[in-house]
C-alpha positions in Angstrom: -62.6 15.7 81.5 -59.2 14.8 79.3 -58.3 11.5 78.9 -55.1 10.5 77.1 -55.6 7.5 74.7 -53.0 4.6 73.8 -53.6 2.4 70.7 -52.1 -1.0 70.4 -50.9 -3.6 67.6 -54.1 -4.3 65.7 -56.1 -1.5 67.1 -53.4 1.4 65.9 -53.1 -0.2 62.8 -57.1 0.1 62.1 -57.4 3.5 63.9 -54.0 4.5 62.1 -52.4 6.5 65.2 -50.6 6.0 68.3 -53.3 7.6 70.5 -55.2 10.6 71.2 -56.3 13.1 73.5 -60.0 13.4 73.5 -62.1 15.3 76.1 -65.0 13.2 77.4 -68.6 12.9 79.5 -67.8 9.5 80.3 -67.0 8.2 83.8 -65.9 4.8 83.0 -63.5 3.1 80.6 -66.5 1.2 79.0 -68.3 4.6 78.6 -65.3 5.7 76.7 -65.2 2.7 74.6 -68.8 3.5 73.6 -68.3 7.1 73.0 -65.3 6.4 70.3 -67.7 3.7 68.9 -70.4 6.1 68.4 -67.9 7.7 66.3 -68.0 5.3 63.3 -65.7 4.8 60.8 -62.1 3.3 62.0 -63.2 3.8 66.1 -66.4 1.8 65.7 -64.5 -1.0 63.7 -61.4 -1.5 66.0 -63.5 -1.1 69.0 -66.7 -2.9 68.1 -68.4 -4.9 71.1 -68.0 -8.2 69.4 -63.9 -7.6 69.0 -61.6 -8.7 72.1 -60.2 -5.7 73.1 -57.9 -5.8 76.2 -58.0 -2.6 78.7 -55.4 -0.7 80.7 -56.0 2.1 83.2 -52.9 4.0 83.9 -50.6 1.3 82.9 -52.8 -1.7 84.4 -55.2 -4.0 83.5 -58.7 -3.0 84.0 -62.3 -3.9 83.6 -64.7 -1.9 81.6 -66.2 -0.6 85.1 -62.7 1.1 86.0 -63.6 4.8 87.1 -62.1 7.6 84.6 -60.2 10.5 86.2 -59.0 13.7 85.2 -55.6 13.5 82.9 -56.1 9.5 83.2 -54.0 7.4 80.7 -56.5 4.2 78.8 -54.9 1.9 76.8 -56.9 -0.2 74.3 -55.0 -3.3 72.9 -56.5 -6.6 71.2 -55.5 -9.7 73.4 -52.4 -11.3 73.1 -51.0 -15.1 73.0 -47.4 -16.3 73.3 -45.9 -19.1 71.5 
């Protein structure tokens, strides 16, 4: 299935673009995250397991377990702190 990708702050800077469009096996947002892992280079750094990385499904927060669907938006963006 297609998934459209958003890269934020941090992340973007690392992967160096706004987002993708990538077409994938995975049913889950986590399974996604592992799949641009497995990629290496810039994907496996900005989205490492030991990193924060913040998730959001169609414009709202979700959990790695959030179910993927057809033309779905996923956002990845490193946790944030006001001041």
């Amino acid at each position: 299935m297609k998934v459209r990708l958003k890269y934020f702050a941090s992340i973007r800077e690392r992967i160096g673009a706004p987002g993708e469009t990538v077409d994938t096996t995975a049913t889950t947002a986590g399974g996604l995250r592992d799949e641009l892992i497995a990629r290496g280079g810039a994907h496996a750094e900005a989205l490492a397991r030991g990193k924060a990385v913040r998730l959001a499904l169609d414009q709202v927060m979700a959990g790695e377990d959030a179910a993927l669907a057809e033309g779905c938006e996923l956002a990845f963006f490193p946790p944030v702190t006001g001041g």
